[in-house]
N, C-alpha and C positions, 0 to 999 in steps of 0.2 A: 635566614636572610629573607626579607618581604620581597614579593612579586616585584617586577619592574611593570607600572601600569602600562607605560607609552608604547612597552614591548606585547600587549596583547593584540592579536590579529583573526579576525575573523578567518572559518578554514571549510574547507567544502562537505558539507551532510549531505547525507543520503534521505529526500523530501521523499521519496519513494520507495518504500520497502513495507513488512510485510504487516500485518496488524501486530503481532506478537513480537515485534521487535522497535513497537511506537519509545517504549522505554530502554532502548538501547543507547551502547554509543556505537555511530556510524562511521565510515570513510569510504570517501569512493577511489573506487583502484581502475573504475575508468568512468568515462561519462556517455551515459546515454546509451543504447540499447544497439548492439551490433548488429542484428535483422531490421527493427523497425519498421514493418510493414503488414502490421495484423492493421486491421483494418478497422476492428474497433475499440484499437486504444489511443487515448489522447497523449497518455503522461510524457513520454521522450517526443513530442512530435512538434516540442517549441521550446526546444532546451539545444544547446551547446552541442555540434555536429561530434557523432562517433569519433572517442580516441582513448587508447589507452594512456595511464599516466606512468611515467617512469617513477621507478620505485623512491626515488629520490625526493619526487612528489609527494607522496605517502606518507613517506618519513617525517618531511617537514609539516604538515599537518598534521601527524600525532604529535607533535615536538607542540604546534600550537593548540590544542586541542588540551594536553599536560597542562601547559601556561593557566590555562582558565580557570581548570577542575584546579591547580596550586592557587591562584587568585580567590576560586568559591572558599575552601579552607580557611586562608586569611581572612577571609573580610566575614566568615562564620556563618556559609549559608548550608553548610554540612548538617542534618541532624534538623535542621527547619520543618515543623509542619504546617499543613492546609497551606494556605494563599501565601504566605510571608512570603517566602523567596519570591516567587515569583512581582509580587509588589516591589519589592525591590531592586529589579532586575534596571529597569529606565535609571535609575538614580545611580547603580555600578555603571552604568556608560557613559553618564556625564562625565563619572572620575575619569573613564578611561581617555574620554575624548578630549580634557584638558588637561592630561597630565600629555596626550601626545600634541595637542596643542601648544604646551610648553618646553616641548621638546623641540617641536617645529620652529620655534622665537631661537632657541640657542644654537640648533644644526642646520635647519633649512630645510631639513630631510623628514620623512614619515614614515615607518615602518612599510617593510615589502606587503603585495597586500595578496592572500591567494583566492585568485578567482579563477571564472573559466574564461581558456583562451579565445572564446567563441564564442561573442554574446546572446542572451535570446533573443529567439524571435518567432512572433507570434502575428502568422499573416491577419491581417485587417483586426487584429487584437484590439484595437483603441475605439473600433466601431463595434464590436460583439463583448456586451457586461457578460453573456455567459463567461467567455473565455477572459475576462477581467476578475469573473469568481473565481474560476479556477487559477488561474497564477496567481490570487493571492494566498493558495498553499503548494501551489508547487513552484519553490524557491530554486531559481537553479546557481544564484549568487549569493548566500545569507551572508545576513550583517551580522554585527558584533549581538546584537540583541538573542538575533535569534541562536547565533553559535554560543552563547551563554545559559540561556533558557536550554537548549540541547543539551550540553555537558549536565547543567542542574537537575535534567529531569532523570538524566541517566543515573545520578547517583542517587535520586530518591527514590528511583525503582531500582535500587538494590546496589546497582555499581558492578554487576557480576555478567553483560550481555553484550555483544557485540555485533555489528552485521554491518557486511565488505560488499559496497554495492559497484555498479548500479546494475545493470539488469542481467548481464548473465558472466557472473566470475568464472563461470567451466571455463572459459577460454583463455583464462591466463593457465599457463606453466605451475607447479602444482610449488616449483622451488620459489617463485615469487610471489604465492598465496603463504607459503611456509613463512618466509621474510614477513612482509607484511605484520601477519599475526603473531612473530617474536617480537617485533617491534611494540607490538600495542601492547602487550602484557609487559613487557620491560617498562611503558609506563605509568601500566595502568595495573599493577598487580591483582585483581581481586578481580580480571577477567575470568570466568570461566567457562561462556559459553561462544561459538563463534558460529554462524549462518552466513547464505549468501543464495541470489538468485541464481538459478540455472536454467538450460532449453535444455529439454530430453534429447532434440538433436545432437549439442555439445557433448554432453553423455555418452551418444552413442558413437559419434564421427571424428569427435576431436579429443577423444580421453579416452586413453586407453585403460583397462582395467587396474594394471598398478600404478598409474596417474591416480586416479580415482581413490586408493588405495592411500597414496600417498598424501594427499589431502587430510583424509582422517587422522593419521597419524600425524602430522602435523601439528590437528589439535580441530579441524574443521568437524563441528557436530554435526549439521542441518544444509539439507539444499534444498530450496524450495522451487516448486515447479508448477509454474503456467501452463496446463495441459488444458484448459477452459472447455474441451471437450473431446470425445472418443468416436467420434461420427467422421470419417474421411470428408464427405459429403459438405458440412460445419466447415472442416480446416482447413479444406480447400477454398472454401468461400469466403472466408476471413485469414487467406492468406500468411495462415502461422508456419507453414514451410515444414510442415510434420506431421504424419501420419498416425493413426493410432496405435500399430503395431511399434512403432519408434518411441512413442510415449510408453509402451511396456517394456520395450527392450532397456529403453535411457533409466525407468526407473528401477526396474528388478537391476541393471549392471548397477547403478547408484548405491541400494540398499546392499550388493553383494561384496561389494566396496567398505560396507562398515559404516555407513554415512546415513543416520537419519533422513526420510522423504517427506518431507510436505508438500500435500498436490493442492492447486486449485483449479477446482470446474466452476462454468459461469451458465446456470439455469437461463433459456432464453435467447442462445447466441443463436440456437436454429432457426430465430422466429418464428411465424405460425405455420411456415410450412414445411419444417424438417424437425418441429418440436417435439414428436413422440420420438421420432430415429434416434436425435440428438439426447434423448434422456435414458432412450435402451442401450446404445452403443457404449455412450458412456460409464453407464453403469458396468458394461462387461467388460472394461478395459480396466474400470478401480479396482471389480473383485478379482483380474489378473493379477493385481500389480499388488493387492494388500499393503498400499502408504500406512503409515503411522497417523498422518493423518490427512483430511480429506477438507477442503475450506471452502462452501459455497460462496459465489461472489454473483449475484444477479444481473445480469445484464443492464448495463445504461446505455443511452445512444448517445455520445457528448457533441458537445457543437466541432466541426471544422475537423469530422474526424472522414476518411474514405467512409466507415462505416453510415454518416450522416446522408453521407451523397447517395449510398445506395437505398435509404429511406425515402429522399427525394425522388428519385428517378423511379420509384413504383417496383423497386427489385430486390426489395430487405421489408417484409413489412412483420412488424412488432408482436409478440406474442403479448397476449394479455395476462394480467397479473395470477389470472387464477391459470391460467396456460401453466405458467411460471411454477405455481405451486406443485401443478400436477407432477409437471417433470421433474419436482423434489421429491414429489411421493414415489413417483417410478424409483430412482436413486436409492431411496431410504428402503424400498422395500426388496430391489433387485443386486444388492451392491453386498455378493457373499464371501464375505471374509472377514477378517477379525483388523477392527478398523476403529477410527474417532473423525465423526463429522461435525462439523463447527460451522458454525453460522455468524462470524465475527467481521462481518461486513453490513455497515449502511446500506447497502443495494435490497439488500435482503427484506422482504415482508413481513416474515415469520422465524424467530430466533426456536429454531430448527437443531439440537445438536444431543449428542450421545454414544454411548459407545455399541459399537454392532460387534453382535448381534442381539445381547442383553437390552437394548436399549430402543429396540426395533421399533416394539407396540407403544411404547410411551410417545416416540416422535412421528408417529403415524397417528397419534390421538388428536395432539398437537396440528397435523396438515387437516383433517378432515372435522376439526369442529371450524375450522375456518372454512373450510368448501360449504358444510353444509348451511353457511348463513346463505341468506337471501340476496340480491343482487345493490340493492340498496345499503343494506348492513355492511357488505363486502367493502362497498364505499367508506364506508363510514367507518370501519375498521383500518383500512387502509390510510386513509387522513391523519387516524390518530397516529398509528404506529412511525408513520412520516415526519408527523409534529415531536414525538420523543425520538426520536434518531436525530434531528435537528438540533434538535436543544440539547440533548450528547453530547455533541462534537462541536457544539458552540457555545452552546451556556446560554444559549438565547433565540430570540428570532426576530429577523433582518426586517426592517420594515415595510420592504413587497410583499411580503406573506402577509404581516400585518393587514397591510389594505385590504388586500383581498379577504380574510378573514372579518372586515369590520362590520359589514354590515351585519352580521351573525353574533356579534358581541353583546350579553347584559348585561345586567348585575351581578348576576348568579354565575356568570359562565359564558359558556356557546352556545347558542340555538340555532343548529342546523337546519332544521325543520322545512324554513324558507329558500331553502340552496335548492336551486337544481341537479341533478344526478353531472350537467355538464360543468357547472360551476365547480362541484368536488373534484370531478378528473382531474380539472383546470388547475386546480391548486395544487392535487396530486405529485400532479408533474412540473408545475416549480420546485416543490420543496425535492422532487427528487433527483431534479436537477442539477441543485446544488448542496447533495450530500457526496462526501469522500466516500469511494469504493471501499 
């Protein structure tokens, strides 16, 4: 029996989760972030107020989520390669939109629609294009397009992954993470991986060791963990409500649990005046903890974040990029235990990654032929590395870059030559403005 088109409804993803789960399928089992007050993230900080969803919730969005991944099937976008699906994706929602179009002539009625009960909102958003770039990927309402384009991508990257967001699942009951994830394999057979984000604090305060236990068993692989850094000093300053010894405890109880650990630290969060503490401490809290794996994420300052304010007011000032490096070298050379560090974040300078302790002098070769360029070079390596991160994760670039980039244009290429060392910063820091973390 074919799909019923009128019956497809857009259903709530997870815009936010981890780089290794870009080709997942998502659901969120609640919305938005239960702490909310580090200080230098933006992502929950213009989305739909803290709440968990009843399980019932859940349900009905893998019920819709089913609907699409049967509709991809039907209409033969299974098995697609390069662009095809994706090209096709606008013209599957016209169908959709006039078969419930024609549904609306004969009942009146239009399919229930799920969204969040709490619209966004994004203070003075309409006067700041930065935060105009950023909500145009942090969707906290997806339409039908983008809930299609999700399902499709999931099953191109394999159809085998899954992650239950949004930002810290420790805090549900371990019986209604269990549910949940019966559900999605009931209808999504050929899941067989399942992640979620978690706080070391939840770990350590609100889950008890056979909670934790019980998780796995359930069928949960991976819990990923925000620990950005291991300096008290850092995490009191950036308000993450957790100390470093909490971040060992949360993730040695996590791993003793049975439960895969992926950490992320954020090079740069000390700025330039806690940025050696902040790259030794941290260092001695990974090789406590020996994660599975270890995922740099570079510090950004985003617009309209507390952390922006402390920029302004002269009380947070910015480590410089090669600052930045350094404290990746400190990391890579101080971090002893048997480990895999990844470097799979835009923020990042230098794609940095390998397994320790094998793997040591190759990614230490790697940090210091970049130190030892010149201060100009430095520039000019940094530009480019910025322009292919850009064009990554876009396929292109936006026409402010452009401009700024024009008068440098030939025949041949770019001739930097005539750029001032300010005018390179300057672009710098556009384009890394607006790369996703």
């Amino acid at each position: 029996m074919g799909v019923e088109y009128a019956a497809i409804e857009p259903y709530e993803i997870c815009s936010i989760r981890p780089p290794t789960e870009n080709a997942s399928l998502t659901f969120r089992l609640t919305r938005n972030c239960p702490w909310n007050r580090c200080r230098f993230c933006p992502v929950y900080k213009f989305g739909a107020s803290f709440s968990r969803r009843e399980i019932a919730e859940v349900r009905a969005d893998i019920r819709r989520a089913q609907r699409i991944d049967d509709m991809l099937f039907d209409e033969g976008f299974i098995g697609l390669r390069g662009a095809s699906g994706w090209d096709r994706v606008p013209a599957l929602v016209r169908k959709i939109r006039q078969a419930q179009s024609d549904a609306l002539g004969m009942t009146g009625m239009l399919p229930e629609r799920a969204m969040p009960s709490a619209a966004p909102s994004a203070p003075d958003a309409v006067d700041d294009p930065r935060i105009e770039w950023f909500m145009s990927w942090f969707r906290e309402a997806p339409d039908l397009a983008d809930s299609i384009s999700h399902v499709y991508a999931w099953r191109a990257g394999g159809g085998e992954t899954c992650f239950l967001g949004d930002a810290d699942s420790l805090i549900l009951p371990p019986a209604y993470l269990a549910e949940a994830m019966e559900a999605a394999r009931a209808a999504f057979p050929t899941l067989r991986r399942f992640t979620v984000y978690g706080r070391t604090k939840s770990a350590v305060k609100k889950r008890s060791m056979k909670e934790l236990a019980a998780y796995a068993r359930a069928g949960l692989h991976r819990v990923h963990f925000g620990l950005e850094s291991g300096c008290d000093e850092v995490l009191a300053l950036m308000d993450k409500g957790v100390t470093g010894e909490e971040h060992v405890a949360g993730c040695l109880k996590t791993k003793e649990a049975g439960l895969s650990c992926s950490v992320y630290v954020m090079p740069g969060l000390g700025g330039a005046a806690l940025s050696e503490k902040h790259a030794h401490d941290t260092a001695a809290v990974l090789a406590k903890i020996a994660p599975d794996f270890i995922r740099l994420r570079s510090l950004e300052v985003f617009p309209q974040t507390p952390l922006e304010a402390l920029v302004r007011e002269g009380r947070f000032v910015e480590a410089s990029e090669e600052r930045v490096v350094r404290e990746i070298r400190t990391l890579v050379e101080e971090i002893d235990c048997a480990t895999t560090i990844l470097s799979d974040s835009a923020s990042n300078l230098l794609s940095v990654g390998g397994r320790l302790p094998d793997d040591r002098a190759a990614m230490l070769e790697v940090i210091d032929s970049y130190l030892a360029l010149d201060a100009r070079d430095k520039l000019l390596f940094s530009l480019q590395a910025r322009l292919e991160s850009f064009h990554g994760q876009y396929g292109g670039i936006t026409t402010d870059i452009v401009d700024e980039l024009r008068p440098y244009l030939t025949d041949d290429g770019v001739d930097y030559s005539r750029a001032s060392d300010d005018h390179l910063a300057r672009v710098i820091r556009l384009i890394r403005g607006k790369l996703m973390p």
